[in-house]
N, C-alpha and C positions, 0 to 999 in steps of 0.2 A: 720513712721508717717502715719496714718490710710487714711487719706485724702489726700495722694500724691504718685502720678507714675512719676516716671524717665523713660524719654524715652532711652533708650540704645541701639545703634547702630552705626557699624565703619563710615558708610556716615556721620551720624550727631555729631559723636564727629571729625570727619576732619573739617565739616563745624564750629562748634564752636570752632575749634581752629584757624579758618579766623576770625570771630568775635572777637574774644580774642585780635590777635595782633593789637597793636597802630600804627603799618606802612599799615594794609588795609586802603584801599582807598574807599571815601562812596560809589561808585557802585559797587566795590565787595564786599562791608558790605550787600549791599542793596540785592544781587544777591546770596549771600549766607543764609543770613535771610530768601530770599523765600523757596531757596531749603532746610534749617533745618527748618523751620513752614511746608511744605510737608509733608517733614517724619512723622511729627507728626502727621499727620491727622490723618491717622492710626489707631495710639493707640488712638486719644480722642473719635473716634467714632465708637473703637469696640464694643459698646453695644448696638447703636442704631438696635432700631428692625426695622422690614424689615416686607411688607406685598406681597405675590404675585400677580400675573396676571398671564394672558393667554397672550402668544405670538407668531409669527410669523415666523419659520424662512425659508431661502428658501424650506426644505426639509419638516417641519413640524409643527404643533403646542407644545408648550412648554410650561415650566413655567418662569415667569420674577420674580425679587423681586425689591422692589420702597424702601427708605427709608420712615416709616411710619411718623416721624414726620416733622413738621415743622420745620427747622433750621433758627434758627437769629444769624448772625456774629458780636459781640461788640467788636469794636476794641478803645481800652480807648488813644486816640490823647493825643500826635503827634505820636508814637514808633507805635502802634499796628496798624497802617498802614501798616508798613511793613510785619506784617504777613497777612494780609486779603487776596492777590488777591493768596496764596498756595490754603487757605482753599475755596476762590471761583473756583478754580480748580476742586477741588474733589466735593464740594458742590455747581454748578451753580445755584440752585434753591431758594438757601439760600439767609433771604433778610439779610442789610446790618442796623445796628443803631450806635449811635455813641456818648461816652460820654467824654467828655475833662474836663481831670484833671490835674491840674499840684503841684508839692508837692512846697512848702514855704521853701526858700532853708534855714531859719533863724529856724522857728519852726518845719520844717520835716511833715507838717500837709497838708492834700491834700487842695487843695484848686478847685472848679469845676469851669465853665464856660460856658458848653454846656452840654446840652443831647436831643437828639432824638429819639427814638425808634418808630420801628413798631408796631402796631396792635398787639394783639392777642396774648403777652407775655405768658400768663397761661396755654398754648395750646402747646408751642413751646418749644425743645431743642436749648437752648440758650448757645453760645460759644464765651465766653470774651474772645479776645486774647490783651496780652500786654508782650514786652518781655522779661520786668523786674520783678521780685517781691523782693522788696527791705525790707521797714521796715513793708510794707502791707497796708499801710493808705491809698492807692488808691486802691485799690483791694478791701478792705472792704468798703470803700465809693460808689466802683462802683457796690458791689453785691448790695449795701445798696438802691439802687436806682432800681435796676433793681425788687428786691422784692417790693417797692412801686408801681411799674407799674405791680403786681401781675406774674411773673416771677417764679415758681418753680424749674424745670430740667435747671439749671446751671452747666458750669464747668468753669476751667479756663485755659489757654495755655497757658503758659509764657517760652521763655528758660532758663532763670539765674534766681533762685529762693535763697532768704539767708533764714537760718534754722528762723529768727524770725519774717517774714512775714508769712514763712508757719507755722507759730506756733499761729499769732494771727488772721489769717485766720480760722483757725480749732476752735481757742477762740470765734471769732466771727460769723460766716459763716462755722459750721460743715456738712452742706449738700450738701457742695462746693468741686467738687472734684480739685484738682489743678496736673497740666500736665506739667511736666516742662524737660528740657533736661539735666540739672546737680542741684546737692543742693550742693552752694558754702559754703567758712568756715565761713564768718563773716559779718556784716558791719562793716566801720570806723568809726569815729566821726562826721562825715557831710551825713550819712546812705545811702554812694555806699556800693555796694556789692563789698567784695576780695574774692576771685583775680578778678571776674567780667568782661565788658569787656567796662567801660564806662558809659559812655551816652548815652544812644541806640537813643534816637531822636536826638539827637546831629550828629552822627555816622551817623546815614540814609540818612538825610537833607542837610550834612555838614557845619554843625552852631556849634556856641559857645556859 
């Protein structure tokens, strides 16, 4: 699929197979999610361009490199909480918006209830994380929002992504690169992902 990178690597297939099992416990859900949304920074932001300067060091003058753009972190509540404070790690400068959707467990239809964002959308490398991608109706609802607040350079971070999210993603939102750490086999009838690992806000929170 032209619009999707699997991230692959042995740390983050150990940590999702902590997320996987139904006997973790939500702080090593929680504490594993950070360290697999880590590794992924990585790969979402190998393209960002880089601009130099002049700098300092005890012995000498040198060259630095700053990341050139602007980074905004969208983490789609409650679940993409859990990935933000990896990606403010790597990215402290990054500011932080935040748009709450929750899917209609009867019609599978997202349904919203908050959005915030920063400033200066059209200007910035903007990085949704969520760490589902299920049937995609939140994911397309939340590019959808983010392009009315004039939003270009999108991607998306998700771990568990199912083949027809990232299918009506790419139907919808083909500018949208989507990041994810495995591409599972299915959904079921009520649009979990299998093998999947849950309910990732449920899982983090520990709610039902």
């Amino acid at each position: 699929m032209r619009n999707l990178t699997i991230v692959d690597h042995p740390l983050l297939k150990r940590d999702l197979s902590l997320l996987r099992d139904k006997n973790t416990r939500s702080e090593e859900f929680r504490v594993a999610l950070k360290r697999l949304a880590a590794l992924m920074v990585y790969e979402v932001t190998k393209d960002f361009r880089t601009i130099s300067y002049k700098i300092d060091t005890p012995l000498e003058s040198t060259e630095g490199h700053k990341i050139a753009e602007e980074v905004i972190l969208v983490p789609v509540l409650r679940a993409g909480l859990g990935m933000v404070d990896a990606f403010l790690q790597f990215l402290p400068d990054a500011k932080v918006g935040h748009i709450g959707l929750y899917r209609d467990e009867t019609t599978l239809k997202p349904v919203d209830y908050y959005a915030k964002f920063p400033a200066n959308l059209s200007e910035s490398a903007v990085i949704v994380v969520d760490p589902m991608l299920a049937t995609g109706g939140s994911a397309v609802a939340a590019m959808r929002y983010l392009k009315e607040k004039r939003a270009r350079n999108i991607r998306l971070a998700c771990v568990v992504a199912a083949p027809a999210g990232v299918e009506l993603m790419y139907k919808e939102h083909p500018d949208v690169h989507i990041f994810c750490a495995v591409l599972d086999r299915e959904l079921n009838k009520n649009g979990y992902i299998l093998p999947g690992l849950g309910d990732a806000g449920d899982r983090i929170f520990g709610t039902e």
